[in-house]
C-alpha positions in Angstrom: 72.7 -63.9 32.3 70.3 -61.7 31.1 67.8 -59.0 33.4 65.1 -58.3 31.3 62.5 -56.0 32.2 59.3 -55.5 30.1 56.3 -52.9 30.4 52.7 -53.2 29.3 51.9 -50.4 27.0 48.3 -48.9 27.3 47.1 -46.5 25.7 49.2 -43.2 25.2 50.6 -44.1 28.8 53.5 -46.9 29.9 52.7 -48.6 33.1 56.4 -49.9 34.0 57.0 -52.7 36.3 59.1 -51.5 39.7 57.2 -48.1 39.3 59.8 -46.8 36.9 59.2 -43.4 36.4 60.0 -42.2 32.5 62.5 -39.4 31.5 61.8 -36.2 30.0 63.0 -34.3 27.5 63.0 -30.9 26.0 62.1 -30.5 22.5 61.0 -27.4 20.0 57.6 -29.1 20.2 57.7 -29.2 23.9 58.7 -31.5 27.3 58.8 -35.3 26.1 58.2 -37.9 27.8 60.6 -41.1 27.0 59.6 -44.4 28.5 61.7 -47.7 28.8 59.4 -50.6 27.0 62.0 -53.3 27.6 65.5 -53.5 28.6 68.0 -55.9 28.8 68.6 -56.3 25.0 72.1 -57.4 23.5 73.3 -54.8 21.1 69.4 -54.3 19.3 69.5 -54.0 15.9 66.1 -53.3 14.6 62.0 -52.8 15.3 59.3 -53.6 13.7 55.2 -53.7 14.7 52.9 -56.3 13.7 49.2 -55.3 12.9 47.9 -55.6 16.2 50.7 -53.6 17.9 52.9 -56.4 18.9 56.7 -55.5 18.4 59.4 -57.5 16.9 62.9 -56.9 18.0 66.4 -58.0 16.8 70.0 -58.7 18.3 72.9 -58.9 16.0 73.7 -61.7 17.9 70.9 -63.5 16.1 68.1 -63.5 18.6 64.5 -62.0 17.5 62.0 -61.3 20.3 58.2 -60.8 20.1 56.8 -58.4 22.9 52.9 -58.5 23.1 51.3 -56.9 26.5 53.5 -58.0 29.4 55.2 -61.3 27.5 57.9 -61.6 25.7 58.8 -64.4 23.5 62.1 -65.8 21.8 61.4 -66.8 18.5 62.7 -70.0 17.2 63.1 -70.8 13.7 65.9 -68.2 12.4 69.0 -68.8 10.4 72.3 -68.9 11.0 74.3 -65.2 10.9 77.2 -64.2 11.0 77.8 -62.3 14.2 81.4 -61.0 13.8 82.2 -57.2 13.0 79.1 -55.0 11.9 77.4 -58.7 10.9 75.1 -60.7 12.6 71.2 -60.8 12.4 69.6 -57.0 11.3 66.5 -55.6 9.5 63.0 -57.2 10.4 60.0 -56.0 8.2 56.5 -57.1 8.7 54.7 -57.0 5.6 51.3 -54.6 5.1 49.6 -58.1 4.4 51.0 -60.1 7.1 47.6 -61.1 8.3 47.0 -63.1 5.4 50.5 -64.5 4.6 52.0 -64.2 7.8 55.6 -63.8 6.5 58.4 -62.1 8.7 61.5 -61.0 6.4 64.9 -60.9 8.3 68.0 -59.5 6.6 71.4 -60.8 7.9 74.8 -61.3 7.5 75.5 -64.8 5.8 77.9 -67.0 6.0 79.4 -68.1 3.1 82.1 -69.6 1.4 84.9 -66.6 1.4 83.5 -64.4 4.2 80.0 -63.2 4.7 77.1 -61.8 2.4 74.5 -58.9 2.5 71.2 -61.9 2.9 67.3 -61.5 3.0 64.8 -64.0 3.7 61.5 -65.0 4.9 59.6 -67.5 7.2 56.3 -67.5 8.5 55.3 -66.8 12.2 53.9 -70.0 13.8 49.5 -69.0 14.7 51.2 -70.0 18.4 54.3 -66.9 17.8 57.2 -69.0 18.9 59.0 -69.8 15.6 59.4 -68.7 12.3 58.3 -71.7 10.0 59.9 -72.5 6.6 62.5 -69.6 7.0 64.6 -69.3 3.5 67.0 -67.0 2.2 65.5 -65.3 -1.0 68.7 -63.1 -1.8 72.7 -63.6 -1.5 74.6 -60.7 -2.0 78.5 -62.0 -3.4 80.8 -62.8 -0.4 83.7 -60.8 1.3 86.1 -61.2 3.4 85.5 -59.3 7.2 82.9 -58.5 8.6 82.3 -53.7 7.6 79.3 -52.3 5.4 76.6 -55.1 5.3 73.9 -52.4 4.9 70.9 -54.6 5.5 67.8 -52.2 5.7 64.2 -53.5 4.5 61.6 -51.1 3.0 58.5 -52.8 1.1 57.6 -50.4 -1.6 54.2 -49.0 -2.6 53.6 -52.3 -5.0 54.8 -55.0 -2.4 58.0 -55.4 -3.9 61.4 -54.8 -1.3 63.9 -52.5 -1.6 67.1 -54.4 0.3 70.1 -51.7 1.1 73.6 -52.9 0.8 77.5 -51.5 1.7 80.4 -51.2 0.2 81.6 -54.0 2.5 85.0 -51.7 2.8 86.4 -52.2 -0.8 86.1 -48.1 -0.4 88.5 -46.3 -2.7 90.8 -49.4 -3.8 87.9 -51.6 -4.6 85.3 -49.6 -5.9 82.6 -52.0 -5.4 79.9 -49.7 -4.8 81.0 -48.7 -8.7 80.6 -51.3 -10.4 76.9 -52.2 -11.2 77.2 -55.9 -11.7 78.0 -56.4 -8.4 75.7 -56.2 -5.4 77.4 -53.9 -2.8 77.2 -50.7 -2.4 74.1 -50.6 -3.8 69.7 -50.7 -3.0 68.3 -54.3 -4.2 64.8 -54.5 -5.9 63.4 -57.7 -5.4 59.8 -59.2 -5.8 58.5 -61.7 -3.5 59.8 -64.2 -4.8 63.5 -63.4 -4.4 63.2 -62.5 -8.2 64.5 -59.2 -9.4 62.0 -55.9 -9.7 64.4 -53.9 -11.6 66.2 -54.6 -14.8 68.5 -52.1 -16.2 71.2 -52.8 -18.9 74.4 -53.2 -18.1 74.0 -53.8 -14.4 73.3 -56.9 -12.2 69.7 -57.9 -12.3 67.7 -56.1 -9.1 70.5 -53.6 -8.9 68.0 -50.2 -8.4 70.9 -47.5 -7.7 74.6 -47.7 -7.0 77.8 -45.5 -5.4 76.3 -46.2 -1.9 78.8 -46.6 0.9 76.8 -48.2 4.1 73.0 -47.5 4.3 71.4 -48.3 7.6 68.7 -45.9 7.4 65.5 -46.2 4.6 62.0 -45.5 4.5 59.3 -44.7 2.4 58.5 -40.7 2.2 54.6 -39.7 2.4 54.9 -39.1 -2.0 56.5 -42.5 -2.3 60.0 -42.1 -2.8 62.5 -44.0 -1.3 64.7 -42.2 1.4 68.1 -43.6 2.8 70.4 -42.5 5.1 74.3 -43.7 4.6 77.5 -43.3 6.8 80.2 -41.3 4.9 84.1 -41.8 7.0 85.1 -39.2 8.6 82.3 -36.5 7.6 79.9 -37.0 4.3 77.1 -38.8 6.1 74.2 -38.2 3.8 70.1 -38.6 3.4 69.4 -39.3 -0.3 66.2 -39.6 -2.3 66.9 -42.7 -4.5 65.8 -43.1 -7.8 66.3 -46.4 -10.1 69.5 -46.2 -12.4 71.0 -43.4 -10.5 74.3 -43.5 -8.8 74.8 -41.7 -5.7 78.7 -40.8 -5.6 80.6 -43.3 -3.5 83.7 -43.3 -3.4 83.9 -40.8 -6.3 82.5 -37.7 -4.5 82.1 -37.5 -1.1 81.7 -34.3 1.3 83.6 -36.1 4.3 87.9 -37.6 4.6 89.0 -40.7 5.0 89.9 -41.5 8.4 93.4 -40.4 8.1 92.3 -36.6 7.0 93.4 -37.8 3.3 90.8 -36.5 0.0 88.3 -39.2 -1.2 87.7 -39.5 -4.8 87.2 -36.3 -6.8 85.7 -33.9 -4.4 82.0 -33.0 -3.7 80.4 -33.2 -7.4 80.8 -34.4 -10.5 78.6 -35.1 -13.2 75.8 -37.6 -13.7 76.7 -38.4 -9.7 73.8 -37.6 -7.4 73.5 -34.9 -4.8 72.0 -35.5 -1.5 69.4 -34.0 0.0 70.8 -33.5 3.3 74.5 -34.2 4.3 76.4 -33.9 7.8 80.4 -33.2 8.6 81.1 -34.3 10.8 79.8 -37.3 10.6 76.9 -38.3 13.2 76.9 -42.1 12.5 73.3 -42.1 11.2 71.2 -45.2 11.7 67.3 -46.0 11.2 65.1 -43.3 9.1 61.5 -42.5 10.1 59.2 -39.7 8.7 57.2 -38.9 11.2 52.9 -38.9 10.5 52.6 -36.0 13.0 49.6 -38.0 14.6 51.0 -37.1 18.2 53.2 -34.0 17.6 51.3 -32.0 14.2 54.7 -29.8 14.3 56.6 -32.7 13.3 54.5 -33.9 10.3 56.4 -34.6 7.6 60.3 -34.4 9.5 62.5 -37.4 9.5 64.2 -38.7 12.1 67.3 -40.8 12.8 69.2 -42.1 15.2 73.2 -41.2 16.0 75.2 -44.1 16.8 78.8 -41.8 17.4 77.1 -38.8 19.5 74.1 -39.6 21.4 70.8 -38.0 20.0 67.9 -38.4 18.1 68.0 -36.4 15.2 65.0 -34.2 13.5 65.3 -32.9 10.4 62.8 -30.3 9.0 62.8 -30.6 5.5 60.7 -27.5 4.9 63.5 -25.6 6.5 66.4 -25.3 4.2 69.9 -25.1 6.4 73.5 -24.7 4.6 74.1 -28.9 4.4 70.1 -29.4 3.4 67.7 -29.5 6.5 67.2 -27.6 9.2 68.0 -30.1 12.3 67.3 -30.6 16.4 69.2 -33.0 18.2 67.1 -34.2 21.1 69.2 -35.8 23.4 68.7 -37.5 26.8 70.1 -40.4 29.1 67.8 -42.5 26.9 69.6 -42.1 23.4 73.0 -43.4 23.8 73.9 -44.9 20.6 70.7 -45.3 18.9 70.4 -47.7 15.9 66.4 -47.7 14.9 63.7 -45.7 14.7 59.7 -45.8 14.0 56.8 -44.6 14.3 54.6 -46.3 16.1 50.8 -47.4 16.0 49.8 -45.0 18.8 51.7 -42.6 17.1 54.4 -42.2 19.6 58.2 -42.2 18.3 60.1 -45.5 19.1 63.4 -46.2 19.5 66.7 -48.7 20.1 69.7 -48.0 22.6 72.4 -49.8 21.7 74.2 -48.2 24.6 71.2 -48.9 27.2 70.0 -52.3 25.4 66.5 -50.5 25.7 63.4 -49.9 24.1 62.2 -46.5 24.4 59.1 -44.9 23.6 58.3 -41.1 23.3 55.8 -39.2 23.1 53.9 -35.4 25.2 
């Protein structure tokens, strides 16, 4: 059975239930404080904020909660995932016009016939917040065995459209899925709202946008518009990219990490008419979640990205006006808070919230 504890947020302050006190933490902009919003989560995959400040939460398990002042809801209404490996029930985005349409997009792991697919779809949130009403998948990646690489992250563009990220589903070197552009793994989605594709290039599946991607759990939208991912190389060759349509980003051609048994991947680190990223890390930190920060409660921080480290136990910063030997200048703020963290964003109030896989927590930080 589950102990859930859940903490009214007011203001810039958290009033916690039991007289919980938060944690601080050191940081180059100065002591943090990090709060517990709600605990007693089941390996939390994702956040998102509604309008009003309301926050959605989901477990790969296939559960998505609604937290709104000191109640928190189970909503009904979902489809069926499947929970096995790295699958189960992932991204949740909240539309800029949810107050007129109401929708709620979930990506997932599908079942299908074979194995399990990269999914995205969309319901409607009940006026009474307990179910999501008319839920259907608008997008069905092709099936594979296992359950590695589903990808999964949501980003609505500038226009409205979605950008949907997808893995390699572990085909790596042998299958070279990411590779081929007809296929949809390894790859970023364009779709409309409709489940129609936004991009058509020649030669390549409809709504393919960019290929060679290996497992994207990170995206976001950076403040000139362009569309920023963060991927998991193996062992080394994690990476932060600036995508761009009918580019391909490397995987498993060039890669600046090993595979897992210290052999070469592909052809090295470069090659021509392959991408480089912006930012790359070996060894690998596990990246997951991307956020670039507004710097409405920390001005130092305007403009940084942060993400989460699902291997080592911090919350990374990375200063992208400070040019390091892999790309960024980084700070790894780490506490008893940010175990294994999988999501990252910014919040209303301008404070920096995050997901413990390891604590099953909510956190909020902010001076």
């Amino acid at each position: 059975m589950r102990h859930f504890r859940y903490a009214a947020v007011v203001g810039l302050g958290v009033m916690l239930a039991g007289g919980v006190i938060a944690g601080e933490v050191q940081t180059s902009a100065g002591v943090m404080q990090i709060s517990p919003v709600a605990t007693g989560f089941e390996e939390p995959w994702a956040l998102a904020f509604l309008p009003d400040g309301a926050v959605l939460v989901t477990e790969r398990a296939g559960q998505l909660t609604l937290l709104r002042g000191e109640t928190r809801q189970v909503i009904a209404g979902l489809p069926e995932v499947f929970a096995r490996g790295q699958g189960g029930l992932l991204d949740v985005l909240v539309p800029r016009d949810f107050a007129q349409s109401r929708e709620i997009w979930l990506s997932l792991a599908a079942p299908v016939k074979g194995g399990a697919a990269t999914a995205v779809g969309r319901g409607h949130l009940s006026q009474d917040e307990t179910r999501l009403e008319d839920f259907r998948l608008m997008f069905t990646a092709e099936g594979y065995r296992g359950g590695r690489h589903f990808g999964a992250r949501l980003v609505e563009a500038p226009d409205g459209t979605l950008f949907l990220t997808t893995g390699d589903r572990g085909t790596g070197p042998a299958g070279m899925a990411a590779q081929q552009a007809t296929k949809a793994a390894g790859k970023i989605i364009h779709l409309n709202r409709d489940g129609s594709p936004a991009t058509s290039l020649p030669g390549w599946q409809p709504g393919v946008y960019s290929l060679g991607h290996r497992n994207v759990q990170g995206a976001e939208l950076a403040p000139d518009g362009r569309l920023l991912t963060v991927e998991h190389g193996a062992r080394g060759g994690d990476e932060v990219n600036a995508v761009q349509p009918g580019r391909n980003y490397g995987w498993p051609v060039i890669s600046y990490g090993v595979n897992y048994d210290d052999s070469p991947i592909g052809e090295g680190t470069r090659k021509e008419g392959m991408e480089q990223p912006l930012h790359y890390w070996d060894p690998s930190i596990a990246p997951s979640g991307l956020m670039v920060y507004s710097g409405a409660l920390v001005p130092d921080w305007t403009g940084d990205l942060f993400t989460g480290s699902l291997n080592s136990g911090f919350l990374s910063r990375l200063d992208p006006d400070r040019p390091a030997g892999t790309g960024f200048a980084e700070e790894r703020i780490a506490a008893e808070e940010t175990g294994r963290l999988r999501d990252v964003a910014e919040g209303p109030d301008g404070a920096i919230w995050f997901l413990s896989v390891e604590n099953g927590a909510l956190y909020r930080m902010a001076p």
